[in-house]
C-alpha positions as CSV (number, residue, x, y, z in Angstrom):
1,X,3.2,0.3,32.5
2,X,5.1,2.6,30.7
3,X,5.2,2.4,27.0
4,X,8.4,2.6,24.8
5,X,6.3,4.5,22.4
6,X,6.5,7.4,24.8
7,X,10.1,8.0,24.8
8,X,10.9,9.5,21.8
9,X,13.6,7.4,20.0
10,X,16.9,10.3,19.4
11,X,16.8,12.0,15.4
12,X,19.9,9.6,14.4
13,X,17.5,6.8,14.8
14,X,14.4,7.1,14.0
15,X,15.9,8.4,10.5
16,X,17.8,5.3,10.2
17,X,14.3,3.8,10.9
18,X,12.9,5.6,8.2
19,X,15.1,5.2,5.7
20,X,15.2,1.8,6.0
21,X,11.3,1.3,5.6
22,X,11.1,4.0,3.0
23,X,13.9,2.1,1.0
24,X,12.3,-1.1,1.1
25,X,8.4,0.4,0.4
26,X,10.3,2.1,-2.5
27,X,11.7,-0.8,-3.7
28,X,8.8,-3.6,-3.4
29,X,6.7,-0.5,-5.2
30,X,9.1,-0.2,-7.7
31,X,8.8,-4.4,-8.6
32,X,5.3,-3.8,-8.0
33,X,4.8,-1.0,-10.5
34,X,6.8,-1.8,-13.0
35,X,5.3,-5.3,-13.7
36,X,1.7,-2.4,-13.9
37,X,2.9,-0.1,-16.4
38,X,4.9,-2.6,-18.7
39,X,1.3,-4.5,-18.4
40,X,-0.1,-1.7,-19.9
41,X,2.4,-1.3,-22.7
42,X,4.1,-4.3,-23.7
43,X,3.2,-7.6,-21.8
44,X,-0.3,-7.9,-23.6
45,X,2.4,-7.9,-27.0
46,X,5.2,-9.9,-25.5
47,X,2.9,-12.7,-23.5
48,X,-1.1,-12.5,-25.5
49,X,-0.4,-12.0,-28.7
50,X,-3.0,-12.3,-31.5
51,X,-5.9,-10.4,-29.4
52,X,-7.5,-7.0,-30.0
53,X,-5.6,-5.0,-28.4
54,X,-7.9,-4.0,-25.5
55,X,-8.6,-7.6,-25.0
56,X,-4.4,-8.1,-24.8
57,X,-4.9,-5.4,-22.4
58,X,-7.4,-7.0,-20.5
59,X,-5.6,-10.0,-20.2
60,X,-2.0,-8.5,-19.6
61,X,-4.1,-7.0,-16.5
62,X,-5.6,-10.0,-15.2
63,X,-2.1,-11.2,-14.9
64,X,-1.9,-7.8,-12.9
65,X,-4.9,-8.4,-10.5
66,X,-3.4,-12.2,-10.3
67,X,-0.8,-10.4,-7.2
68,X,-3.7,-8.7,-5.9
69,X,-5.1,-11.7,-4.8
70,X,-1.9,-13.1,-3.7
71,X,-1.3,-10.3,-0.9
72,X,-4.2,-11.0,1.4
73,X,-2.3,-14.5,1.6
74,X,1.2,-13.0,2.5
75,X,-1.0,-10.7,4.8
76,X,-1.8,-13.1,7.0
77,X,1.4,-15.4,7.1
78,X,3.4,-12.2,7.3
79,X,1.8,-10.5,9.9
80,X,1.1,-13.9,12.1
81,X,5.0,-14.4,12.5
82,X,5.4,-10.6,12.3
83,X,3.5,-10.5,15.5
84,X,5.2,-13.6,17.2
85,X,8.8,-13.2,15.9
86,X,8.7,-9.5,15.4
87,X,8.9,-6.9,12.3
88,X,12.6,-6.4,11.7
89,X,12.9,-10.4,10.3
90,X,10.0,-10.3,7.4
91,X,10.6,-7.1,6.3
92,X,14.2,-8.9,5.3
93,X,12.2,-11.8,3.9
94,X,9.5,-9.9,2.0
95,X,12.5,-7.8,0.4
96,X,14.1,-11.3,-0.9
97,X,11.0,-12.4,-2.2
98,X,9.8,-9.5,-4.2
99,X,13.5,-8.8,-5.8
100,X,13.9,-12.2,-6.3
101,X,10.4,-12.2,-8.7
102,X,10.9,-9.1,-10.0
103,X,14.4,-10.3,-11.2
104,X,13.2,-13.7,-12.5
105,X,10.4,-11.4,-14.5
106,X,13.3,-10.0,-17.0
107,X,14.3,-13.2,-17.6
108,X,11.7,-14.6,-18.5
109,X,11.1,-16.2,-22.0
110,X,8.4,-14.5,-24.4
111,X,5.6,-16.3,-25.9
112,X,6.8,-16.4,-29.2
113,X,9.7,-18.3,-27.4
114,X,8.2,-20.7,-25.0
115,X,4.3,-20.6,-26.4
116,X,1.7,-20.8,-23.3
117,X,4.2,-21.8,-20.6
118,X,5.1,-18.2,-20.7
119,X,2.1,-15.8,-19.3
120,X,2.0,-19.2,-16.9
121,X,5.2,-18.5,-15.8
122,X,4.7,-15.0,-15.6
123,X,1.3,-15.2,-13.5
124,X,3.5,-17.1,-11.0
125,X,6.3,-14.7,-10.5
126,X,3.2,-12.4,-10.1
127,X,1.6,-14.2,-6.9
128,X,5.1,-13.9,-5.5
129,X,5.2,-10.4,-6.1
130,X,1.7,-10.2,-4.5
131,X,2.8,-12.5,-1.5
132,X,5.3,-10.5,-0.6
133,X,3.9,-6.9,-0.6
134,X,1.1,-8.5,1.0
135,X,3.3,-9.0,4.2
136,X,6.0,-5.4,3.6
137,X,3.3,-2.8,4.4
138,X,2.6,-3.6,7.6
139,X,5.7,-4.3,8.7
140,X,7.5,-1.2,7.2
141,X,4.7,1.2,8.2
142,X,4.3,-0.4,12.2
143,X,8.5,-0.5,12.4
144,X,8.5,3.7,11.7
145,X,4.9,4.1,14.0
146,X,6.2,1.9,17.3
147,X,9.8,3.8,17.0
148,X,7.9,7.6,16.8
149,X,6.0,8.8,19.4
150,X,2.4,10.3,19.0
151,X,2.9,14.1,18.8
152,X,4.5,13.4,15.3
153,X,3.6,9.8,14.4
154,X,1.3,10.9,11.1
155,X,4.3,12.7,10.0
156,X,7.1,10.4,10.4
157,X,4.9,7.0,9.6
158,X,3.7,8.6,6.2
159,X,7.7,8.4,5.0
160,X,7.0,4.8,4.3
161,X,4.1,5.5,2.0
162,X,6.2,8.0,0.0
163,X,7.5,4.4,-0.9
164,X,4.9,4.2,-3.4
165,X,5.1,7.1,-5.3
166,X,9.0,6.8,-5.6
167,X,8.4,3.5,-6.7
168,X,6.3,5.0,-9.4
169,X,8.6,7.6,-9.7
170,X,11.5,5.5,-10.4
171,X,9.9,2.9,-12.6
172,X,7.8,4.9,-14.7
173,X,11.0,6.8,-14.8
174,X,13.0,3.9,-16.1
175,X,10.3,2.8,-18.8
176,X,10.3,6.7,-20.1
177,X,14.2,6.7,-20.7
178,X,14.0,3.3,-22.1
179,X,11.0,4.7,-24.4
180,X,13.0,7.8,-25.3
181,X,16.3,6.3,-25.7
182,X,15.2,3.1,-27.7
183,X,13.2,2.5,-30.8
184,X,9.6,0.8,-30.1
185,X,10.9,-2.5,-31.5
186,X,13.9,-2.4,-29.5
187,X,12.4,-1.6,-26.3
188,X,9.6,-3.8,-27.3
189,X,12.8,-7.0,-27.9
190,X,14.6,-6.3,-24.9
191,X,14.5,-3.1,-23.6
192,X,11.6,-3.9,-21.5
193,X,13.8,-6.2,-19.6
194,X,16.3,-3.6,-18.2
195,X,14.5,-2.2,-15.2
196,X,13.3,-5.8,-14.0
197,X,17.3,-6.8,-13.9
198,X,18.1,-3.7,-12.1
199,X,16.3,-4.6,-9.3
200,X,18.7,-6.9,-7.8
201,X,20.9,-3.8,-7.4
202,X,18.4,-2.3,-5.9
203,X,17.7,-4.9,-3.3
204,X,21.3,-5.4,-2.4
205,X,20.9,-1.7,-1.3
206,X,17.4,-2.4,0.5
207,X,18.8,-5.6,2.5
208,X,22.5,-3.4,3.4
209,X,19.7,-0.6,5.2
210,X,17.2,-2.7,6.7
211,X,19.6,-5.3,8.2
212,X,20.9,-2.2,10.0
213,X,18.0,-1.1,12.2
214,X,16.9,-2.5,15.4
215,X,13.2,-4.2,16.1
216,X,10.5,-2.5,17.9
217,X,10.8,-1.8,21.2
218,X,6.9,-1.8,21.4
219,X,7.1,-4.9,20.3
220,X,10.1,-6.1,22.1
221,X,8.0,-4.5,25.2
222,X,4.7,-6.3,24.5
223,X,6.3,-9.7,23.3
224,X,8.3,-9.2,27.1
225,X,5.1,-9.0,29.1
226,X,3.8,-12.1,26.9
227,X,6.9,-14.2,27.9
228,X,6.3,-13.0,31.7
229,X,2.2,-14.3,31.8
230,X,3.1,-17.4,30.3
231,X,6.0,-18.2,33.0
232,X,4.0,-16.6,35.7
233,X,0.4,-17.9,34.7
234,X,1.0,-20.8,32.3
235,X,-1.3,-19.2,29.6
236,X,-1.4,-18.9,26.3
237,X,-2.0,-16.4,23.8
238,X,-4.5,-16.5,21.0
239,X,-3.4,-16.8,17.2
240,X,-2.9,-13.2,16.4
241,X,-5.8,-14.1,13.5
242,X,-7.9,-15.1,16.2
243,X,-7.3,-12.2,18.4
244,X,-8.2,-10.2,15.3
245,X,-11.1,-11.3,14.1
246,X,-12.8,-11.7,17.9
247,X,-11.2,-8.5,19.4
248,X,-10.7,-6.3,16.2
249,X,-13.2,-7.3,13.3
250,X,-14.7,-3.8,13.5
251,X,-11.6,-2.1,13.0
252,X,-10.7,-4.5,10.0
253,X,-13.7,-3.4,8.2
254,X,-12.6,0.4,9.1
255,X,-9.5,-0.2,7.5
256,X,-10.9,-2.5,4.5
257,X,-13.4,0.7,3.7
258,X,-11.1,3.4,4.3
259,X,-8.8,1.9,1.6
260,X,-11.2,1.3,-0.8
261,X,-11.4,4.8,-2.6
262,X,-7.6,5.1,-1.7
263,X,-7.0,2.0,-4.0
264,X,-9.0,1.9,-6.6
265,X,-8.5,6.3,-7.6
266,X,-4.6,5.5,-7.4
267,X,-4.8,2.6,-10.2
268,X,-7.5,4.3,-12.3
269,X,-5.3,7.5,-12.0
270,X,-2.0,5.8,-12.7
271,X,-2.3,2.9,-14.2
272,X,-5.8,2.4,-16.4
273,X,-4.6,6.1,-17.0
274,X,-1.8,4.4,-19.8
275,X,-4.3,2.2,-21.4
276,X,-6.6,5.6,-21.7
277,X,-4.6,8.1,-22.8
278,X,-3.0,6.3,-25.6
279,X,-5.8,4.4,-26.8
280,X,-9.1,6.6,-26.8
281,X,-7.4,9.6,-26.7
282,X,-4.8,8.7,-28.9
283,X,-1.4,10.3,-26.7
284,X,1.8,9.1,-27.1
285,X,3.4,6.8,-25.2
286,X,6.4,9.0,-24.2
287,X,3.4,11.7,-23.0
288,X,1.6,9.7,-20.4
289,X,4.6,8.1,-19.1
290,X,5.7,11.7,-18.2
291,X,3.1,13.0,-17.1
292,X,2.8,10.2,-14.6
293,X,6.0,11.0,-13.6
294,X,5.7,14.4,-12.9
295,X,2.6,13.8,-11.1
296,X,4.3,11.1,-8.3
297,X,7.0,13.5,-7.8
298,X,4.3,15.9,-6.5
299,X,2.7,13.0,-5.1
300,X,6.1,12.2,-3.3
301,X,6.5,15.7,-1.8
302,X,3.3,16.2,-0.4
303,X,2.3,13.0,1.3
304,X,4.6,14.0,4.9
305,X,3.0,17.2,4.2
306,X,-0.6,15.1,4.2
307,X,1.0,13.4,7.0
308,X,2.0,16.5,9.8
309,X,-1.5,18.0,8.6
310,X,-3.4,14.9,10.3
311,X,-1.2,15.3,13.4
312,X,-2.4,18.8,14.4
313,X,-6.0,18.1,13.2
314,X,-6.5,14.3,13.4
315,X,-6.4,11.2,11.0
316,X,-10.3,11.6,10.2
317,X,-10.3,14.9,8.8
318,X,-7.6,14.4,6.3
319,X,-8.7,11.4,5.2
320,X,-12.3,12.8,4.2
321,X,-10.4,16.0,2.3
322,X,-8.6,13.4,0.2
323,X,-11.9,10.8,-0.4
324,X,-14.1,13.2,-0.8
325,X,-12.0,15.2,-3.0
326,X,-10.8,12.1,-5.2
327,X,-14.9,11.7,-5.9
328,X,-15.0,15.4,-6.9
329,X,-11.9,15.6,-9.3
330,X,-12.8,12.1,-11.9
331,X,-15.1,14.2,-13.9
332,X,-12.9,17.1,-14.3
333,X,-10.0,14.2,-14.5
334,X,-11.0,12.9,-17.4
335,X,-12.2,16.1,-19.1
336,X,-8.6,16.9,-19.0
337,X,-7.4,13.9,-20.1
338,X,-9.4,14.0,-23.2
339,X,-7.3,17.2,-24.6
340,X,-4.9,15.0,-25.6
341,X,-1.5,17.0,-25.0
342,X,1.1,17.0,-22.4
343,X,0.0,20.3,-19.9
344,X,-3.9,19.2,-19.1
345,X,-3.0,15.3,-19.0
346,X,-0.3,16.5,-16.4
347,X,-2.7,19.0,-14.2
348,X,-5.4,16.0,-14.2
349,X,-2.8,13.3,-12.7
350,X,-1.0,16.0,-10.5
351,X,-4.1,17.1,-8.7
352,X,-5.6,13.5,-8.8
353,X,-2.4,12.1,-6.9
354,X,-2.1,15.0,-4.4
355,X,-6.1,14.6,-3.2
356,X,-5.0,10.6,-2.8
357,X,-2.2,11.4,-1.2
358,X,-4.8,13.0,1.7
359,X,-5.8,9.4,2.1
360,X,-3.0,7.2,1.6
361,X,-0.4,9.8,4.0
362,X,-2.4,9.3,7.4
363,X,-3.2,5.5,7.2
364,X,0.1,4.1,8.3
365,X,-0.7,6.1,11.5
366,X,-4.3,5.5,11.4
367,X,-4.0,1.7,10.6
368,X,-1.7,1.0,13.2
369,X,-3.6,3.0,16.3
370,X,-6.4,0.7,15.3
371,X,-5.0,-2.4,16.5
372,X,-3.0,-3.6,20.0
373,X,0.6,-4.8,19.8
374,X,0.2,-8.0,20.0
375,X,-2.4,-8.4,16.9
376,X,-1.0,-5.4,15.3
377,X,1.0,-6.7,11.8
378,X,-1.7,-9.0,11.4
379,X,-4.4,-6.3,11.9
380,X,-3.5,-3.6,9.9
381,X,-1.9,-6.4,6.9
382,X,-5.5,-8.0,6.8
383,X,-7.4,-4.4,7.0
384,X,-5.8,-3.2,4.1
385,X,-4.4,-6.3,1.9
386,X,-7.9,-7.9,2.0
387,X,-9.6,-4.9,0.8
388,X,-6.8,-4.5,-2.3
389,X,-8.6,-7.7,-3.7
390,X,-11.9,-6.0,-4.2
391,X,-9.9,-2.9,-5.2
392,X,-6.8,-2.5,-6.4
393,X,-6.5,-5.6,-8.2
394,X,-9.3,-5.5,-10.4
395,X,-9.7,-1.7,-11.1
396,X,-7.5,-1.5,-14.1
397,X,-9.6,-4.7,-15.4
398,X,-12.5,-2.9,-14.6
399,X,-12.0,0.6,-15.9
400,X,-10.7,-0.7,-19.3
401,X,-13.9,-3.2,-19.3
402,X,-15.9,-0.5,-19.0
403,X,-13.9,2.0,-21.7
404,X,-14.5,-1.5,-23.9
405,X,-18.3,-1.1,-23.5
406,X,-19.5,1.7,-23.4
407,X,-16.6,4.0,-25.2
408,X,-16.8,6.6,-22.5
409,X,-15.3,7.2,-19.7
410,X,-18.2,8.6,-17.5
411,X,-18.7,4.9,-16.1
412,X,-15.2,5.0,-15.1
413,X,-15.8,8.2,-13.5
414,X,-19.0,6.4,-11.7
415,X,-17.0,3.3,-10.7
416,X,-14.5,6.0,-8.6
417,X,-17.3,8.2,-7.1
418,X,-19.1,4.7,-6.0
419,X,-16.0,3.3,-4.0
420,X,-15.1,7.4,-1.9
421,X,-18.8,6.7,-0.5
422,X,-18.6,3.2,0.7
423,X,-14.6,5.1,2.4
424,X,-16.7,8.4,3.2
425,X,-19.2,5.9,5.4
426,X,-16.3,4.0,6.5
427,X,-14.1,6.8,8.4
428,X,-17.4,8.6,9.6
429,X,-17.7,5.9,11.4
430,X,-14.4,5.3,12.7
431,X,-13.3,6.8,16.0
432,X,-10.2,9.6,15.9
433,X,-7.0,8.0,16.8
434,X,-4.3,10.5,16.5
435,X,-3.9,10.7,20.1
436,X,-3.7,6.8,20.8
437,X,-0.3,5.6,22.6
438,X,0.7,2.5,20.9
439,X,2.1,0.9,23.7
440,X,-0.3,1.1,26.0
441,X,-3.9,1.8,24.1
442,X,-5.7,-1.8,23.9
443,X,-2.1,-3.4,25.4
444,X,-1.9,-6.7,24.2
445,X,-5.2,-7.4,22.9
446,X,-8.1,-5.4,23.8
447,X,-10.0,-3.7,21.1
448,X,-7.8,0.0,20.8
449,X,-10.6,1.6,18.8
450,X,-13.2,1.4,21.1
451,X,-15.1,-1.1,20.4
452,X,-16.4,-1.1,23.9
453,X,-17.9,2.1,23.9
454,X,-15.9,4.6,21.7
455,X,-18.0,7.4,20.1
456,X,-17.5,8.0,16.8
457,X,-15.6,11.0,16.1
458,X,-14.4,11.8,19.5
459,X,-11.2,12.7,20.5
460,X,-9.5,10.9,23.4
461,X,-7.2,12.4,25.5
462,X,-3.7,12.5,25.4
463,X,-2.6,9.0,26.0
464,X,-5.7,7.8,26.1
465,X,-7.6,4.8,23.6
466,X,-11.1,5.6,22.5
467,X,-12.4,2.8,24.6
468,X,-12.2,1.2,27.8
469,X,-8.8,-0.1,28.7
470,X,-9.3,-1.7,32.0
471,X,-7.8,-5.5,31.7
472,X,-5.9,-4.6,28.9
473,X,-3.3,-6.6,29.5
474,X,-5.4,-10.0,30.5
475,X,-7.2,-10.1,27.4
476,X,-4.9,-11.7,25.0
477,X,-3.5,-14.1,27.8
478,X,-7.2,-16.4,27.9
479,X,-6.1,-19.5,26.8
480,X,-8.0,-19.9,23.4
C-alpha cells in the first residue's frame, strides 16, 4: 500500500504543521523551565525556608524531579489515546493542562502565608506539569514526522525540539528582565510571579495555532486499515502498550539509552549550572541568567542545522558527534565556569548546548522511525519519558548533591561522562533509520527497527525498514 508519508504535504502546510508543534513544544518548555530556573533561585526561599541554602536548593529541586516522575505516567495515557484517537486531540489537551499549572503556580500562596500546605500544593501543580509534557513530545514531534516525508524528515521534525531551547530562551529571558528591572526583594515578593501568569497568554496563542492544523494522514491511513480488518476479519488490535512492549521493547531501550546523555548534560548545563555559578563560584545572578540565554539562542539556531546534517549522513552519526562530544567538553565546562565572569561562563554553555543539540535535533526523526503507526505515540512517549525519570529528573538533585560533598565539581563532570557511554552503547547498537518510510516500515505493528534481523549500523534502502516486513500489516490484528 502506498503510504501518505510519501507524498510530500505542499510548503503552506507542513509550515502550518510546524508551527503549530513548535508553538506548543515552546510553550510546555517554557512552563517547564521556568518552574527549573525559579527552583534554582527563589522557590527554595519562597516555599523551604529556614534550611542551608544548598539544602533549600536540594529540596526546591526535588519538587523539580517530582514532574519528572509524573511524565512517564502522561506517557503512557497520552500516547495510548494518541494512538487510538489520533495526535491532533492531546496535543490540545496537554496544552490545557500544562498552562493551566503553570498558571495556578503564580498564584500560589508562599510558605510564610499558608505554612506546609504550600510546597504541597506546589509539588501537585508540578506532577501536572510533568503529566502533561509527558504526553506533548510525542505527539508534537510524530504530527511534524508523519506530515514530512523522508528526504527531509530530520530537518523538518527537529523544528519541534527547537521548542525547548525557545522555551529556555523565553523564560530565562523573562526571569533576567525581571532580575534587571526589579530589586531582589521585589522580584523575590512578587516579581517571581509575572512569567507564570503570562502563560495563559501564551496558551491562548498555542490553542488558536494548533486547533488549526489537520491530524496525520499516516495516522488517518493506518487507523483506516485498522477499521477495515476489524469489519472484514472481526479482530482486534492489541493495547498499543502491549504491542510495544511485545513487538518494540528493544527499540524502547534504544530510545531510553540514547536519551540518557541527552538529558542529563542539558540539566547539568542549564539548570545545576544556576545553583553553580552563583554559589561556588560566586557569579551573579544577573550573569548566569544571561549567559544561559545567550547560549539557547545558539542552541535554537543550530538544532535544524543538527537536524538536515542527520538527513544526508544518517540519525546515528550525529547523534554520536553530539554524545561523544558532550562527554569531552564537562571538564573543560567547568574549567570555564570556574573564571567566574560573563565571556568564559558564556563560551562553556554555548559550546555545551550546541554539542547537545547533536543529540536532541535528530531524535524526533530517529524516535519516530523506530516504532509502527499504530504503536507509535506510545512508543516513542515511553522510550524517552521513561528514561527522563532516571535522568532528567534527578540530575540537578544529583549534581548539587555531589557539589555538597565533595566541593568539586570533577564528580559532576564523572556523573556526565558516565551517562554519554551507557547513549554511546545504546546507538552503536541501534540500526540507521533515516531512510525508514513511516507509513509503510513495520505497518501497523511489526517491529520497524529490525528486530527480526536488522544489522546494526546498516543502511536500508530507500523505502525500506531495517528488518523484515512481510505480514506487516497482520501483526497488530491477532486478537490479544
Amino acid at each position: 500500500m502506498s503510504s501518505p508519508a510519501t507524498s510530500p504535504p505542499t510548503p503552506g502546510s507542513l509550515r502550518r504543521i510546524v508551527a503549530a508543534s513548535l508553538i506548543g513544544t515552546t510553550i510546555e518548555w517554557y512552563d517547564f523551565f521556568l518552574y527549573g530556573s525559579a527552583a534554582a533561585l527563589v522557590f527554595n526561599q519562597l516555599f523551604f525556608p529556614g534550611s542551608d541554602p544548598l539544602v533549600g536548593t536540594l529540596l526546591s529541586f526535588l519538587t523539580y524531579a517530582v514532574g519528572f516522575a509524573a511524565r512517564p505516567l502522561g506517557a503512557l495515557v497520552f500516547g495510548h489515546f494518541g494512538d487510538r484517537l489520533g495526535r491532533k486531540k492531546l496535543l490540545v489537551l496537554s496544552l490545557l493542562m500544562m498552562g493551566g499549572a503553570t498558571f495556578a503556580i503564580g498564584l500560589l500562596p508562599t510558605h510564610a502565608a499558608i505554612g506546609s500546605a504550600a510546597p504541597v500544593l506546589l509539588t501537585l501543580l508540578r506532577l501536572v506539569q510533568g503529566f502533561a509534557l509527558g504526553g506533548e513530545w510525542g505527539g508534537a514531534v510524530l504530527l511534524v514526522s508523519e506530515h514530512g516525508d523522508a528526504r527531509r524528515r530530520g530537518y523538518w521534525a527537529s523544528w519541534p525540539q527547537t521548542g525547548a531551547p525557545a522555551g529556555q530562551l523565553l523564560a530565562t529571558g523573562v526571569l533576567a528582565a525581571l532580575t534587571a528591572l526589579l530589586s531582589e526583594s521585589a522580584f523575590t515578593s512578587w516579581g517571581w510571579r509575572v512569567p507564570f501568569l503570562l502563560s495563559g497568554v501564551l496558551v491562548v496563542v498555542g490553542l488558536w495555532i494548533r486547533l488549526s492544523v489537520d491530524e496525520s494522514p499516516v495516522f488517518k491511513a493506518a487507523l483506516a486499515r485498522a477499521e477495515q480488518r476489524r469489519a472484514t476479519e472481526g479482530t482486534e488490535e492489541r493495547l498499543p502498550i502491549v504491542a510495544v512492549l511485545r513487538d518494540h521493547w528493544r527499540d524502547v531501550l534504544v530510545a531510553m539509552g540514547a536519551r540518557m546523555a541527552e538529558n542529563i548534560s542539558y540539566y547539568v548545563i542549564t539548570a545545576f549550572i544556576l545553583v553553580y555559578a552563583t554559589t561556588a563560584v560566586e557569579a551573579s545572578r544577573q550573569t548566569a541568567l544571561n549567559a544561559v540565554l545567550v547560549a539557547s539562542a545558539v542552541h535554537f539556531a543550530t538544532i535544524p542545522l543538527w537536524g538536515a546534517l542527520s538527513d544526508r549522513i544518517g540519525r546515528r552519526p550525529v547523534y554520536l558527534i553530539g554524545a561523544v562530544g558532550v562527554g569531552a567538553w564537562m571538564f573543560p565546562f567547568f574549567l570555564l565556569v570556574d573564571q567566574g565572569s560573563f565571556g568564559p561562563l558564556l563560551l562553556a554553555v554555548t559550546v555545551g548546548l550546541v554539542l547537545h543539540g547533536a543529540m536532541y535535533a535528530p531524535q524526533a526523526a530517529f524516535f519516530s522511525e523506530l516504532f509502527s503507526t499504530r504503536v507509535r505515540y506510545s512508543g516513542a512517549s515511553i522510550g524517552a519519558q521513561f528514561s527522563s525519570v532516571a535522568a532528567g529528573a534527578p540530575a540537578p538533585l544529583i549534581a548539587t548533591a555531589l557539589l555538597a560533598s565533595y566541593g568539586s565539581s570533577t564528580p559532576v563532570s564523572l556523573y556526565v561522562i558516565a551517562a554519554v557511554l551507557l547513549t554511546v552503547l545504546a546507538v552503536v547498537c541501534a540500526a540507521e533509520t533515516r531512510h525508514r518510510d513511516l507509513g509503510d516500515a513495520g505497518a501497523d505493528g511489526e517491529p520497524a527497527s529490525g528486530d527480526r534481523g536488522a544489522v546494526p549500523g546498516r543502511i536500508p534502502q530507500d523505502g525500506q525498514p531495517g528488518g523484515s516486513t512481510e505480514a506487516a500489516g497482520d501483526v497488530a490484528a491477532r486478537p490479544v
